[in-house]
ZAMI-411985 format. One record per atom (N, C-alpha, C, O): atom name; residue number from 1; residue in three letters; x, y, z. Coordinates in steps of 0.1 Angstrom, whole numbers, plus 2048, in hexadecimal, padded with zeros to 3 digits. Last residue first. Layout:
BEGIN
+-------+-----+--------+------+-------+-----+
! atome ! num ! residu ! east ! north !  up !
+-------+-----+--------+------+-------+-----+
!    CA ! NUM !    ALA !    X !     Y !   Z !
...
+-------+-----+--------+------+-------+-----+
END
This chain:
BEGIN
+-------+-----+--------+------+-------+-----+
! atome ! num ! residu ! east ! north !  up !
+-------+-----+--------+------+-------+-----+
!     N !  57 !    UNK !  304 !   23D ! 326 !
!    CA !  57 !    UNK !  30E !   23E ! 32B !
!     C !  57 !    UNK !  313 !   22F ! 32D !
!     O !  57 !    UNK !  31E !   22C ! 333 !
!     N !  56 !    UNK !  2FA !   257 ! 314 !
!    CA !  56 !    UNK !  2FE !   244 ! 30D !
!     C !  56 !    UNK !  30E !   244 ! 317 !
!     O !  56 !    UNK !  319 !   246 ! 315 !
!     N !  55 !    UNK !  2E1 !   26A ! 320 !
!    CA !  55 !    UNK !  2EF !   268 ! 320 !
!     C !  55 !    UNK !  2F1 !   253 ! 31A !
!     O !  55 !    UNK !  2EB !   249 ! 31C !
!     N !  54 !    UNK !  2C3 !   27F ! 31A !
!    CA !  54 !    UNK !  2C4 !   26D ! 31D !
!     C !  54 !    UNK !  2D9 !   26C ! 31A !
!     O !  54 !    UNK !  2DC !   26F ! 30E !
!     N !  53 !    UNK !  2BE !   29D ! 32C !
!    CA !  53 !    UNK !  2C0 !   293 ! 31C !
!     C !  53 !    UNK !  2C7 !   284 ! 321 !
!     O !  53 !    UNK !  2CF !   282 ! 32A !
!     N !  52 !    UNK !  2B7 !   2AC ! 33E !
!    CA !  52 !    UNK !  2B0 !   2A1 ! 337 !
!     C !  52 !    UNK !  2B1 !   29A ! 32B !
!     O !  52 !    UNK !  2A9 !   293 ! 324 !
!     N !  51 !    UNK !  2CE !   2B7 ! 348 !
!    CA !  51 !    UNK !  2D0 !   2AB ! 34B !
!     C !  51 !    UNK !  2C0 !   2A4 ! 348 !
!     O !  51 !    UNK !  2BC !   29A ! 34E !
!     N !  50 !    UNK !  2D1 !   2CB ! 32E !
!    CA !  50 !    UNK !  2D9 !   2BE ! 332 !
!     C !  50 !    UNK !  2DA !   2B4 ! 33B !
!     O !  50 !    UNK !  2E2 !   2AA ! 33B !
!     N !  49 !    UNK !  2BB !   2D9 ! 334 !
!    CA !  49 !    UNK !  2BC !   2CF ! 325 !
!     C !  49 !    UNK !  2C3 !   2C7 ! 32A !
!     O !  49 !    UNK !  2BF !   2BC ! 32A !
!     N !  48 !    UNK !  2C3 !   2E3 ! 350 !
!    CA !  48 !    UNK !  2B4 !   2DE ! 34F !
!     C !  48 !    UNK !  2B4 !   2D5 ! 33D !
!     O !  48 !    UNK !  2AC !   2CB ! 33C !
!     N !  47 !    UNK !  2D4 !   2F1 ! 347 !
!    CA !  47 !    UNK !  2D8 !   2E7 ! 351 !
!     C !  47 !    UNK !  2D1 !   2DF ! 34C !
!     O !  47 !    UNK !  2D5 !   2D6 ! 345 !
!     N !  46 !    UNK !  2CE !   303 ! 335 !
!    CA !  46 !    UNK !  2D8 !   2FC ! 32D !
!     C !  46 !    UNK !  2D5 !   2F1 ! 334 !
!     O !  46 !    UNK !  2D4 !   2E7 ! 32E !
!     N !  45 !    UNK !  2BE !   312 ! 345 !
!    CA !  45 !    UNK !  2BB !   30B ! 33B !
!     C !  45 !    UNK !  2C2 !   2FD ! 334 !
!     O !  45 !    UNK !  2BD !   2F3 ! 32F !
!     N !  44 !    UNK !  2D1 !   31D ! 354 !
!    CA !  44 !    UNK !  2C7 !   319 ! 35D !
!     C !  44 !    UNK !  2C4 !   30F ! 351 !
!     O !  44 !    UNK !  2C8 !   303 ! 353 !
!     N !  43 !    UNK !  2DE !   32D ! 341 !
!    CA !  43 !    UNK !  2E2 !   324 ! 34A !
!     C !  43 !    UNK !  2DC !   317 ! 350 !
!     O !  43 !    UNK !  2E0 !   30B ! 351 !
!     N !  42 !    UNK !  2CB !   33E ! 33C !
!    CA !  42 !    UNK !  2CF !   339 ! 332 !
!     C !  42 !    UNK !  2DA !   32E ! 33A !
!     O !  42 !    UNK !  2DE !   326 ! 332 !
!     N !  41 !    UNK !  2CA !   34D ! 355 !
!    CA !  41 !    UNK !  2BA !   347 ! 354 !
!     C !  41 !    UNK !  2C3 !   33C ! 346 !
!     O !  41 !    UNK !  2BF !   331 ! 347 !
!     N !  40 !    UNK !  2E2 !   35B ! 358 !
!    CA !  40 !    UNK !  2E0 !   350 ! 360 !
!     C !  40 !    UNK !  2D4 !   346 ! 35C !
!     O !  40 !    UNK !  2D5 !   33A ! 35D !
!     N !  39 !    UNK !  2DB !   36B ! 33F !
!    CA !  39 !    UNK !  2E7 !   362 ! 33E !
!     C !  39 !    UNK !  2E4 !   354 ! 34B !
!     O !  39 !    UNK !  2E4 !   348 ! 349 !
!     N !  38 !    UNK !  2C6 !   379 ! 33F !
!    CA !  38 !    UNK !  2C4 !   36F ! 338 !
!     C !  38 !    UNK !  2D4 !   367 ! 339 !
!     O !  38 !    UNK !  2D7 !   35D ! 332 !
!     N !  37 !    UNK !  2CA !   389 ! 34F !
!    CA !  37 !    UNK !  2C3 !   387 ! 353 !
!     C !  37 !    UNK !  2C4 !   379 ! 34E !
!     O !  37 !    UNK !  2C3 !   36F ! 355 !
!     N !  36 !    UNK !  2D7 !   3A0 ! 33A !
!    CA !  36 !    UNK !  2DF !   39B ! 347 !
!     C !  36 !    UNK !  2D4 !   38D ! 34B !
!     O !  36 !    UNK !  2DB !   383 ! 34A !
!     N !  35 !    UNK !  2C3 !   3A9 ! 32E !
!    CA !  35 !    UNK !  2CC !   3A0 ! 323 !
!     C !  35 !    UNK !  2D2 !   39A ! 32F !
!     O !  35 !    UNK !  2D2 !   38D ! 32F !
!     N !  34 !    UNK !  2B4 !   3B7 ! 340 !
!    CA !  34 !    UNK !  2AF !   3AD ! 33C !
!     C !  34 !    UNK !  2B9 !   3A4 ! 332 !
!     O !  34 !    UNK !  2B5 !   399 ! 32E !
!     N !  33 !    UNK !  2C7 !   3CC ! 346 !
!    CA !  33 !    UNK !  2C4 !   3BF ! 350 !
!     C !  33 !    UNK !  2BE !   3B5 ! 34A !
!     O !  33 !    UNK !  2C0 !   3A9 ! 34D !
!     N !  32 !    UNK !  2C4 !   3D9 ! 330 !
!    CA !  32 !    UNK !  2D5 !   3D1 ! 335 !
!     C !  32 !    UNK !  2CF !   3C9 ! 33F !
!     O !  32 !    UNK !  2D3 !   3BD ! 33F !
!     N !  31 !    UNK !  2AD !   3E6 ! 327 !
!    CA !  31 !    UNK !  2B6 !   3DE ! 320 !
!     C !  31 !    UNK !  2BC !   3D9 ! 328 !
!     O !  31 !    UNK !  2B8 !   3CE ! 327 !
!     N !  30 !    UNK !  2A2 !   3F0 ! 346 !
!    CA !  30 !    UNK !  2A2 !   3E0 ! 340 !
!     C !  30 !    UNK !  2A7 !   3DE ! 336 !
!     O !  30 !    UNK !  2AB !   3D2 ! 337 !
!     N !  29 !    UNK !  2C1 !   3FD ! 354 !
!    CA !  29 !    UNK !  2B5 !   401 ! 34E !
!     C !  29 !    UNK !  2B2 !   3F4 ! 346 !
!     O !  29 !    UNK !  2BB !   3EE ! 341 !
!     N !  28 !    UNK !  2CC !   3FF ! 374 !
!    CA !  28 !    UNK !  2CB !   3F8 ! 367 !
!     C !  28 !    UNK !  2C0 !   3F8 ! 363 !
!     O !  28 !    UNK !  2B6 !   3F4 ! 369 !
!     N !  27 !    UNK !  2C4 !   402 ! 390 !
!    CA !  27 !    UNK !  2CF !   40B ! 38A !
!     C !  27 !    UNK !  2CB !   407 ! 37C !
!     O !  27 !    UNK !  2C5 !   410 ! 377 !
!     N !  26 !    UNK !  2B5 !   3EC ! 399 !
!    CA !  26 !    UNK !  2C6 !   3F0 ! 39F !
!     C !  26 !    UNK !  2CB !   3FD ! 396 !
!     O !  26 !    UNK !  2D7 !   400 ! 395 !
!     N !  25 !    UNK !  2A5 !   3EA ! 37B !
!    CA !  25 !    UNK !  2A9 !   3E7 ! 384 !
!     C !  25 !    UNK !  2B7 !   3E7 ! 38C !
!     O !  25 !    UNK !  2C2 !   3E4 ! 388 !
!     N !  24 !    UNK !  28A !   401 ! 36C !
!    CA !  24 !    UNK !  29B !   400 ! 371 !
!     C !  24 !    UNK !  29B !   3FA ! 37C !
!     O !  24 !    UNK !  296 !   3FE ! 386 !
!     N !  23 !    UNK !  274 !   3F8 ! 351 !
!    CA !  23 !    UNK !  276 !   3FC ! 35D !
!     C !  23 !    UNK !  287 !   3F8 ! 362 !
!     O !  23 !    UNK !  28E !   3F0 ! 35D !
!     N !  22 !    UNK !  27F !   40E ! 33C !
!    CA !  22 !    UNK !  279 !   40E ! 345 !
!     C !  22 !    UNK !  273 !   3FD ! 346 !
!     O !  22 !    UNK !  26D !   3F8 ! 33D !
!     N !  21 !    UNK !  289 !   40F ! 323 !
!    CA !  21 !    UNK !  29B !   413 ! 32B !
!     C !  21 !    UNK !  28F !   40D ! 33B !
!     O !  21 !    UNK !  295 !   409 ! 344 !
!     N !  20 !    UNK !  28D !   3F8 ! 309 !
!    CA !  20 !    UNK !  285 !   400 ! 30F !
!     C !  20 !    UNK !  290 !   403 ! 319 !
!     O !  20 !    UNK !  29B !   3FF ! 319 !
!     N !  19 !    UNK !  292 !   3DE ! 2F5 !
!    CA !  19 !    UNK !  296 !   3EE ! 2F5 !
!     C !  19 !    UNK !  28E !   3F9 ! 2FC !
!     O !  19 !    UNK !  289 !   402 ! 2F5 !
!     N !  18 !    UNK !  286 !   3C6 ! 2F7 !
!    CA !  18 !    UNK !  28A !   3C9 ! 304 !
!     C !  18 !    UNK !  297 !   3D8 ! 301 !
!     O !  18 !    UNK !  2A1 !   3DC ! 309 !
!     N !  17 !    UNK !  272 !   3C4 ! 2E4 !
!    CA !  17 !    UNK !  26D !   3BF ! 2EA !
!     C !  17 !    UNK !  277 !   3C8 ! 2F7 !
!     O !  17 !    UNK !  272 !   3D0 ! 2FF !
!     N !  16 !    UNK !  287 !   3C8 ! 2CC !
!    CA !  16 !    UNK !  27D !   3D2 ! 2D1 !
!     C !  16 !    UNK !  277 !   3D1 ! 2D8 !
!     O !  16 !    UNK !  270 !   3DB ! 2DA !
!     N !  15 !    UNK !  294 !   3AF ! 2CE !
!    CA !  15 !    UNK !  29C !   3BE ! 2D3 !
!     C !  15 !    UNK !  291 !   3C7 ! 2D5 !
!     O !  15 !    UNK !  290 !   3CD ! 2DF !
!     N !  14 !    UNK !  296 !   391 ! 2CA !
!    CA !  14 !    UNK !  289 !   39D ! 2CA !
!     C !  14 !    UNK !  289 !   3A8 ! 2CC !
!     O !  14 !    UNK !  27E !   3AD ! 2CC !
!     N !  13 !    UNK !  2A9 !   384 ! 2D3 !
!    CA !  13 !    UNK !  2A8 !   385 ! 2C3 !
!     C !  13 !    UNK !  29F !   395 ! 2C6 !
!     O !  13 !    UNK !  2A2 !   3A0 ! 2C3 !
!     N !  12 !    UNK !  2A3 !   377 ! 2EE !
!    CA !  12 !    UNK !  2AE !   386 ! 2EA !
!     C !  12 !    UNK !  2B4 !   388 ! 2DE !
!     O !  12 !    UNK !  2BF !   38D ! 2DC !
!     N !  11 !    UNK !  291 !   365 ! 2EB !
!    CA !  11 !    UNK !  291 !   372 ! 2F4 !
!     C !  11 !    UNK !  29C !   379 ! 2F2 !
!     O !  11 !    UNK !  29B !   384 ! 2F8 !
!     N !  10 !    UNK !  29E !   355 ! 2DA !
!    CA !  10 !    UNK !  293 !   35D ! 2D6 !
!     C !  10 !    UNK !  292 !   369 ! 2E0 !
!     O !  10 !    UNK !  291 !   374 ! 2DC !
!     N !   9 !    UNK !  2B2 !   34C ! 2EC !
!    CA !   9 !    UNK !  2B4 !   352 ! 2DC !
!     C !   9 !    UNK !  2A9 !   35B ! 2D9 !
!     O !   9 !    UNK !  2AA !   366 ! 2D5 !
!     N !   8 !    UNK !  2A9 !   33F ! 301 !
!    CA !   8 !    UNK !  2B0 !   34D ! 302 !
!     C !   8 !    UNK !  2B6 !   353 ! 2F3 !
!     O !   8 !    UNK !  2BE !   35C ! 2F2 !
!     N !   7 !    UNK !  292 !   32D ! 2EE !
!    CA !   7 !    UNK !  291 !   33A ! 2FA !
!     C !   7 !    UNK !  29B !   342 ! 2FB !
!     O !   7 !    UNK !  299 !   34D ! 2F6 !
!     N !   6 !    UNK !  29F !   318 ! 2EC !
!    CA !   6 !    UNK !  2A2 !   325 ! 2E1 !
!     C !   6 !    UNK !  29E !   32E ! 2E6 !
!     O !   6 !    UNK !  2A2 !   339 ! 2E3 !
!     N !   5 !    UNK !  2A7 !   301 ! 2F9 !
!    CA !   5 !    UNK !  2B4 !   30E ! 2F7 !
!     C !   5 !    UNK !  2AE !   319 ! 2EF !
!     O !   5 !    UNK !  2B5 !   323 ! 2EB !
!     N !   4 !    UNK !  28C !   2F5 ! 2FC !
!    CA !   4 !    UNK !  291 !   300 ! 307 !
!     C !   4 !    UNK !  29C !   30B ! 306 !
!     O !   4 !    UNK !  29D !   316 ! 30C !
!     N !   3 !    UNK !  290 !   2E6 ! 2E9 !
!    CA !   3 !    UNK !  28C !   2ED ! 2E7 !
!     C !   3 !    UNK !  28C !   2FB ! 2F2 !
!     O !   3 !    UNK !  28C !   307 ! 2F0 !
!     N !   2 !    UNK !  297 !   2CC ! 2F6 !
!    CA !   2 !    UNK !  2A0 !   2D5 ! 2F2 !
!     C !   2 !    UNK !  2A2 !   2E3 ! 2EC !
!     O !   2 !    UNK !  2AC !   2EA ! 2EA !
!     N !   1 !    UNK !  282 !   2C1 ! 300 !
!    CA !   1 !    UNK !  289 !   2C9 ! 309 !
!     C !   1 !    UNK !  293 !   2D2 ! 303 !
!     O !   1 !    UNK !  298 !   2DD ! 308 !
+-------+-----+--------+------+-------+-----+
END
């Protein structure tokens, strides 16, 4: 599961993957929404590792 943190590394290591200006969302050209994109989804993730890791409670 913990492997899940590196998705939002890898997906925004790859810069030529998301230097494009098309397609625009709201106004924003996909570089910025898609780095934007990745903060909640990098959240989402974090949740999803921590509460599958076993706690020494």
């Amino acid at each position: 599961m913990r492997l899940l943190l590196l998705l939002p590394f890898i997906g925004l290591m790859i810069v030529p993957f998301y230097n494009v200006h098309d397609p625009v969302l709201f106004g924003f050209p996909f570089f910025y929404w898609y780095q934007l994109a990745w903060v909640p989804l990098t959240s989402l993730l974090t949740y999803i590792v921590y509460r599958s890791a076993r706690h020494a409670d």
